[in-house]
N, C-alpha and C positions, 0 to 999 in steps of 0.2 A: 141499352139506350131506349128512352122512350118513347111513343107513338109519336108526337108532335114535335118532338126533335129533328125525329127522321123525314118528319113533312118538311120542315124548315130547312133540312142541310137538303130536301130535293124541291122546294121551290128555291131556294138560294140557287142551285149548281143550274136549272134552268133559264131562270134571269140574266147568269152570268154567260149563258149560255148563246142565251138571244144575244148581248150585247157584242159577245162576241160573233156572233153574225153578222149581223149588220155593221159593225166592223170593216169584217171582210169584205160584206159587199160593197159598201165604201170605195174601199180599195179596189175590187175588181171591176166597176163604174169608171175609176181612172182609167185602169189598165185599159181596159180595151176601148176605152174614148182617146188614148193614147195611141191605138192600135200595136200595145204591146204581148208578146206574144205570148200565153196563158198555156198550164195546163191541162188539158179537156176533165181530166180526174177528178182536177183543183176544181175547178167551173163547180162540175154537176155535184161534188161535195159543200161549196159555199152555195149555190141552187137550195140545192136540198134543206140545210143548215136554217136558210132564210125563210123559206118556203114561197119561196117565186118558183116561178115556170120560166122557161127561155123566152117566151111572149113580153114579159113583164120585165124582162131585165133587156132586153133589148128597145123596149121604150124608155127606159130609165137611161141608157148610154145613150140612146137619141135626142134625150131631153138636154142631158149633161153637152153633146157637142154644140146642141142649138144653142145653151148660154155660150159656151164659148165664142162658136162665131158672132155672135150679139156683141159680145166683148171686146172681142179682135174687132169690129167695124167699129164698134166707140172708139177704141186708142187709136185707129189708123185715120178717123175724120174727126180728132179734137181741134189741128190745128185751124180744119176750113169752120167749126163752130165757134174758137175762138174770132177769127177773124170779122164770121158774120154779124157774130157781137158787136164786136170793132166799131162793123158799119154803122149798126143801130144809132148807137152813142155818137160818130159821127155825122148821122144827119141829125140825130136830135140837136146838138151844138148848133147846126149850121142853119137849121131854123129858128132857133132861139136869138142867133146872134142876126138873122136874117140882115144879110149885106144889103146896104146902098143903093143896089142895082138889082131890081128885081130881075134880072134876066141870067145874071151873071147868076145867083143865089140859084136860079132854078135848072140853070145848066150844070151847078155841082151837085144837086140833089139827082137831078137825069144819070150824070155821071156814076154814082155811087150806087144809085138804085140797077143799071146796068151789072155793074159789078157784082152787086149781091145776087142778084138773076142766076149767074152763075155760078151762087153756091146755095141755092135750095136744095137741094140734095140734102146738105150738111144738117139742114131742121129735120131729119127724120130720124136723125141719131139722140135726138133729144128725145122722141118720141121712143126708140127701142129702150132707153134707161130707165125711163117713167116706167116702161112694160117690164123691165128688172127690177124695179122698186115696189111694182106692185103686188111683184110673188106669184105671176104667173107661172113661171119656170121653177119657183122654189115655194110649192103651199108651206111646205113644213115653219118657213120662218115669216109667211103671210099670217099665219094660225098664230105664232104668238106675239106677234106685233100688232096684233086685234084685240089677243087678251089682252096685252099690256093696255094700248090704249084704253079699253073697257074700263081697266082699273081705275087707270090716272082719271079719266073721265067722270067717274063716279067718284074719288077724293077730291076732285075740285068742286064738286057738289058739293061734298059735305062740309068742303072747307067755308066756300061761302056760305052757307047756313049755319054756319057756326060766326064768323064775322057779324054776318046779320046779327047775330044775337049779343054779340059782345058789344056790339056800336051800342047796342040798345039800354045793354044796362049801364055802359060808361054814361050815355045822356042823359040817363034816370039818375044817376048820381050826380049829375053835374046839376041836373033844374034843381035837386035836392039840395045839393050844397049852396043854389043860390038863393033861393028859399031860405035855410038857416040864417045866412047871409042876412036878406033884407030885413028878417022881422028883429034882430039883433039891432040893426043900424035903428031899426021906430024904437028901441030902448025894451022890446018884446024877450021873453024867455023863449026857445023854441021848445016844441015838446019832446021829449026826449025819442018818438018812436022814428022820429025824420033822421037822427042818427043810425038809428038801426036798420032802417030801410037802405040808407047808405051803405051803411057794412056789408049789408046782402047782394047788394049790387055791383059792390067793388068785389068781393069777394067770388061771385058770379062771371065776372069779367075775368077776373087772375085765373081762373077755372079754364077757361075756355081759351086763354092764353097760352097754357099745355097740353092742350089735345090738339089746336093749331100748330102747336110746334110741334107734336109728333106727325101729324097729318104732312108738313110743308117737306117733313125730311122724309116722311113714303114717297108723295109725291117725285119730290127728288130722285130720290132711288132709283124709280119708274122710267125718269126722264133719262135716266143715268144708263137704264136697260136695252130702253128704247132705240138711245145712241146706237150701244153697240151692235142694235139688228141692222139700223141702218148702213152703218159701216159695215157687215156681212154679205149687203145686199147685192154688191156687185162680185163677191168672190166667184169665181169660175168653178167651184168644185160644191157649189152651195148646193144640196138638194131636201 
């Protein structure tokens, strides 16, 4: 077997090697955020494997339980943020339809605004989701939902630079065609180059036609990627 063979079957068996560590530590991040009971062998073997230290994996389970409680207080106070919702929409109506009676109108705003006093609490669970959304608790899918945006961000640049240019030659074909147009109608030949300049134009446009359409389906794609971080964002085991 050859030199570079033998590199290849020993970075391949290394890679596979890594992934299968972290893997495991994956797994062992549950378990004991689980407070399941592990054994010390297994530990210091998937330790090892990783190449963390007990320091390092015990802030990682730390990390993992603090989404969780984050998550468990979202699901146990959705019903007091729907409700305070509720309210919103309810006084908005109620000033909109603003009653007859201005004292009455301002006694159910009193009312309501009471009510809702009582569930301030429940806006701060809006505020821990935003802080799950933002990838505090999970860089790893902060980092590629920044590249992705990057991407998309720069294809919508190129796409509107590219529109820009295609508006431009469609309306250089069009004065052109109206040009043909009027000097025909005085009984005039046109010169033949006003057609040709048309061809270049249209032609320039259908151009730019296809590289917009592959551009809108990147795009796409991106938006399509994008989604699915977001729908990760709140999993409990996200790190």
């Amino acid at each position: 077997m050859k030199l570079f063979e033998l590199k290849k079957q020993a970075e391949n068996r290394k890679s596979e090697a890594r992934k299968q560590a972290r893997t495991r530590l994956k797994k062992l991040r549950v378990q004991l955020a689980d407070d399941t009971d592990v054994d010390a062998n297994e530990v210091a073997e998937i330790m090892q494997a990783a190449g963390v230290d007990f320091e390092e994996l015990e802030r990682q389970v730390a990390m993992l339980k603090r989404r969780r409680a984050l998550l468990a207080q979202i699901e146990r106070g959705k019903s007091e943020v729907a409700r305070a919702a509720k309210i919103d929409e309810e006084i908005q109506e109620a000033e909109d339809a603003f009653a007859p009676t201005l004292q009455k109108h301002q006694q159910q705003v009193a009312r309501l605004r009471a009510e809702q006093s009582d569930l301030t609490e429940s806006y701060k669970l809006i505020s821990i989701e935003n802080s799950l959304r933002s990838g505090a608790t999970c860089p790893n899918l902060a980092a590629a939902k920044e590249r992705l945006a990057s991407q998309r961000k720069e294809l919508v640049r190129q796409q509107r630079g590219l529109e820009h240019q295609q508006t431009h030659h469609k309306s250089s074909a069009k004065v052109l065609k109206a040009e043909i147009a009027r000097q025909r109608s005085m009984g005039a030949t046109p010169p033949p180059r006003l057609a040709e300049e048309i061809a270049v134009h249209e032609s320039k446009a259908a151009g730019f036609e296809q590289e917009l359409s592959s551009i809108n389906e990147a795009i796409g794609e991106l938006e399509f990627q994008l989604e699915e971080l977001r729908e990760r964002e709140l999993d409990p085991n996200c790190f």
